[in-house]
C-alpha positions as CSV (number, residue, x, y, z in Angstrom):
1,X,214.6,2.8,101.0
2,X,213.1,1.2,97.8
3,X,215.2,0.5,94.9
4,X,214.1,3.1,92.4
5,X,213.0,1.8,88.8
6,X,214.9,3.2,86.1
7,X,214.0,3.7,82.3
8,X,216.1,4.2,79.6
9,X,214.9,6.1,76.7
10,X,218.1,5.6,73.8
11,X,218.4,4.4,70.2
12,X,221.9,3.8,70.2
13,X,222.6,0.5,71.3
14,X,226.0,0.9,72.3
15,X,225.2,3.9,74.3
16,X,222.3,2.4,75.7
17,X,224.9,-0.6,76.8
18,X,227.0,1.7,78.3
19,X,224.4,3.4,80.6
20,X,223.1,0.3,81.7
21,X,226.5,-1.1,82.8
22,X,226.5,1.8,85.0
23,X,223.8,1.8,86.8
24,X,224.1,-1.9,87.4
25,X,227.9,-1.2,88.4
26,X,226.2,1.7,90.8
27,X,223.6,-1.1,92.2
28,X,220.4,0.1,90.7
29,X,218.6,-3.5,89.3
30,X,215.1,-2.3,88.8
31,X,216.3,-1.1,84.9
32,X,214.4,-1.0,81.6
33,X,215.7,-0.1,78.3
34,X,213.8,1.0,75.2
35,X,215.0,2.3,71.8
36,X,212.3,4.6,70.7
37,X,210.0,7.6,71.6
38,X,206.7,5.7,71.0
39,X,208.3,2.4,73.0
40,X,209.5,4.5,75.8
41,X,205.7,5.6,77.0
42,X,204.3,2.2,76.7
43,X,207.2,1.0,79.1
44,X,206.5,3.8,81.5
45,X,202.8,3.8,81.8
46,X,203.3,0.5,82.6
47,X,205.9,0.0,85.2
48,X,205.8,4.1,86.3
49,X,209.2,4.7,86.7
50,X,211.1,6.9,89.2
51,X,213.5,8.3,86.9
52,X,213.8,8.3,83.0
53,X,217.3,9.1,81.4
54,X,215.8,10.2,77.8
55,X,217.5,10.9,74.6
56,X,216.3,13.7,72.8
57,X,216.8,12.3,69.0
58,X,214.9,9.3,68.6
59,X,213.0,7.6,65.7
60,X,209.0,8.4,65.9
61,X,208.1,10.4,68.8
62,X,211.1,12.7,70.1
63,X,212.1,12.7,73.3
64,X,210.9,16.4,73.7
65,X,207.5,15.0,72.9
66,X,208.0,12.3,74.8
67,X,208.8,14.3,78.3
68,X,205.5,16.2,77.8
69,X,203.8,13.3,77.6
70,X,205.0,12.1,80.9
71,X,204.4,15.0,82.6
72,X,200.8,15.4,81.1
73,X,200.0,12.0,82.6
74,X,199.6,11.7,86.5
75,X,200.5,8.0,86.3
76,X,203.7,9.3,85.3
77,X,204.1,13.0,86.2
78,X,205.9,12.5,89.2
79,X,209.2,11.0,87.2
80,X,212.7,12.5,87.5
81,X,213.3,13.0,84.1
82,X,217.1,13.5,83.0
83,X,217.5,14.4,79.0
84,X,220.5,12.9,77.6
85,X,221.3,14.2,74.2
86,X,224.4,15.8,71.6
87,X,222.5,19.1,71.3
88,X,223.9,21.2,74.3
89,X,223.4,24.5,72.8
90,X,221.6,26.8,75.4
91,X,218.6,27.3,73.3
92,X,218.4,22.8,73.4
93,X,218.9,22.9,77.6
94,X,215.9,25.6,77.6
95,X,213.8,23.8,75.3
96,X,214.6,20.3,77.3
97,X,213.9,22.2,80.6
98,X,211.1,24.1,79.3
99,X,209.6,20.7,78.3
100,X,209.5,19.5,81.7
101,X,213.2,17.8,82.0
102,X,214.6,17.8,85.6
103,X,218.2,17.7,84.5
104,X,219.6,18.3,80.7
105,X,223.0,15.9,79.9
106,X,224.8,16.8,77.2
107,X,226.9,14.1,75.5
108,X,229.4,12.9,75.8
109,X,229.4,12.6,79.5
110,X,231.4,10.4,82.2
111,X,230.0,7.5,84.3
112,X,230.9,9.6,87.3
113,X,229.1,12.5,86.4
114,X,226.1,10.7,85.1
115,X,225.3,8.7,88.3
116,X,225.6,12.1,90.0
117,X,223.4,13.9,88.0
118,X,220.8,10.7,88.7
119,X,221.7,10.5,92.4
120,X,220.8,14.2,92.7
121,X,217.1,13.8,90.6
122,X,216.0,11.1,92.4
123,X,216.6,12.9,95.8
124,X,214.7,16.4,94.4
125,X,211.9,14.3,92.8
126,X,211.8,12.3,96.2
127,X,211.8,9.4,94.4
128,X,213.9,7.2,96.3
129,X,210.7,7.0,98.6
130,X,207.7,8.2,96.5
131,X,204.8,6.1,98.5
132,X,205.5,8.2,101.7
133,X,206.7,11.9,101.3
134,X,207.6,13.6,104.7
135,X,208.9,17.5,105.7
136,X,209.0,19.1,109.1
137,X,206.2,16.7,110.5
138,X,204.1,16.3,107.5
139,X,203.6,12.7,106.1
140,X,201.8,12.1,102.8
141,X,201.2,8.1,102.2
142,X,199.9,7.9,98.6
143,X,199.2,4.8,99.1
144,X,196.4,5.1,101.2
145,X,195.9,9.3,100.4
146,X,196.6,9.8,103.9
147,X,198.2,13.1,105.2
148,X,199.1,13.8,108.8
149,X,200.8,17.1,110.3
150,X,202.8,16.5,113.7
151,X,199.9,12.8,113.9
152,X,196.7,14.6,113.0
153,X,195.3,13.8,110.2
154,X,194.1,16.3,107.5
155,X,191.4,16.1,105.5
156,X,192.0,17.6,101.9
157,X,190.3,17.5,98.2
158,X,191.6,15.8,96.0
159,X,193.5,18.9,94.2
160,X,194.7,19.9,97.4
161,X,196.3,16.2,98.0
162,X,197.5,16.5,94.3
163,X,199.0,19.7,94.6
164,X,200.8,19.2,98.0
165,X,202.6,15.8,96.1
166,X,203.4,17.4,93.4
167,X,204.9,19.8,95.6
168,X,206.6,17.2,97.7
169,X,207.9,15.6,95.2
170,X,209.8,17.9,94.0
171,X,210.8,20.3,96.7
172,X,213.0,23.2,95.6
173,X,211.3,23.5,92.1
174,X,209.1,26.1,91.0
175,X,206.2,25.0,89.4
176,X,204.4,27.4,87.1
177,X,200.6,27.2,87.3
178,X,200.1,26.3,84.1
179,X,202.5,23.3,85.0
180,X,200.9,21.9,88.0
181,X,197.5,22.1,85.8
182,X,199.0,19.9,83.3
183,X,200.9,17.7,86.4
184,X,197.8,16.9,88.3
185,X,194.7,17.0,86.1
186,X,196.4,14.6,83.5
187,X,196.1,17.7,80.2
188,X,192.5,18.3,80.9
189,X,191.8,21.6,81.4
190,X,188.9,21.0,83.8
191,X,191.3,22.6,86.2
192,X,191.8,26.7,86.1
193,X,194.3,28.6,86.9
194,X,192.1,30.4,89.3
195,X,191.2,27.0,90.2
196,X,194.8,26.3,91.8
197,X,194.6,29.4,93.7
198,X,191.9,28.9,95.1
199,X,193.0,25.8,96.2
200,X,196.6,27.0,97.8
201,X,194.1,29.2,99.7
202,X,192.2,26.8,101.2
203,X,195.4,24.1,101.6
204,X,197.3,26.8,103.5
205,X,194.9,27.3,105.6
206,X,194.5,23.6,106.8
207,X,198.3,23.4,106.7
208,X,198.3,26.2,109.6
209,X,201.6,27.5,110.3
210,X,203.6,25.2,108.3
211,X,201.9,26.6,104.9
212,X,205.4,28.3,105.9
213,X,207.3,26.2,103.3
214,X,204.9,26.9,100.2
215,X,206.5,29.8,98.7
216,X,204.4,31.9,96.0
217,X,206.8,32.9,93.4
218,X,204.7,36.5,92.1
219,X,204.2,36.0,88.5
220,X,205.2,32.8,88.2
221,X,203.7,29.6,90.3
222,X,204.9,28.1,93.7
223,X,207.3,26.4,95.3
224,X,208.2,24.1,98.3
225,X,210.8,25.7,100.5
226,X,212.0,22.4,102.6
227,X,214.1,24.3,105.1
């Protein structure tokens, strides 16, 4: 299993301290620290990291802005992102959700609870494995965009291979269609909404029977069943 790279987003320097401490005392060593919104997206678009604990209050960009940012990006969409912030309200968890946060942590929280909470977003985002993605006898490689189902290999667009990452990544989650526009096509709206249906169509069909797992959630979007 590769050691996941972690970024921390957090303008308080002794708070910052203390997350770092644990997850170094938790073994993670791949770990970046920045104290600023702006900062924070220059260190992940370049070393793409697996999971980003990000404050919500920081000076320039906030970390609201910040996580849409990510998610608008396809170099950096596939992130577990866990908000970490003093605004727990429920209308502050929505708006962190809403934004595209994987987890919300309201402060102040124990070390216990806070390697937990990472733990558990790195497994749902599959990043503790990101370059090959696997369920029920699919393998994705996105390394070489490769997919096979039970060894054959299938042969999808590039939307399709997109979506069914996306999807892989971050099985469990329902994805709204609007969402895995902005995930995949980096904010350009060259992609429809009609567009991504139209595309489930034809990547259930080359998925055969185990299009099983992609769930349509009416009204909403989709969703990757992994049982």
């Amino acid at each position: 299993m590769n050691q996941p790279k972690i970024l921390v987003v957090e303008d308080d320097p002794s708070i910052r301290r203390v997350i770092v401490l644990a997850l170094k005392s938790a073994d993670y060593a791949k770990i970046a620290e920045v104290a600023s919104g702006d900062a924070a997206l220059e260190a992940a678009f370049r070393m793409r990291p697996d999971l980003v604990l990000l404050d919500i209050m920081l000076p320039g960009m906030d970390g609201l802005s910040v996580c849409r940012a990510l998610r608008s990006n396809p170099e950096t969409a596939a992130a577990a992102v866990v908000m970490l912030t003093a605004k727990g309200a429920d209308r502050d968890v929505v708006s962190g959700l809403d934004a595209g946060a994987n987890d919300y942590i309201a402060k102040p929280f124990s070390k216990d609870v806070l390697l937990a909470r990472i733990r558990a977003a790195l497994r749902t985002s599959g990043a503790a494995d990101a370059t090959h993605l696997s369920l029920d006898g699919l393998v994705l490689d996105n390394t070489t965009h490769r997919v096979t189902l039970d060894g054959a290999n299938l042969k999808l667009t590039l939307t399709e291979f997109r979506i069914l990452e996306l999807l892989l990544l971050n099985v469990g989650r329902v994805f709204e269609r609007a969402r895995i526009i902005d995930r995949i096509s980096g904010g350009e709206k060259i992609v429809t909404e009609r567009t991504i249906d139209v595309q489930m169509v034809g990547l259930r069909r080359k998925l055969g029977a185990w299009a099983r797992h992609i769930e349509t959630i009416r009204g909403v979007g989709y969703r990757l069943d992994g049982k």
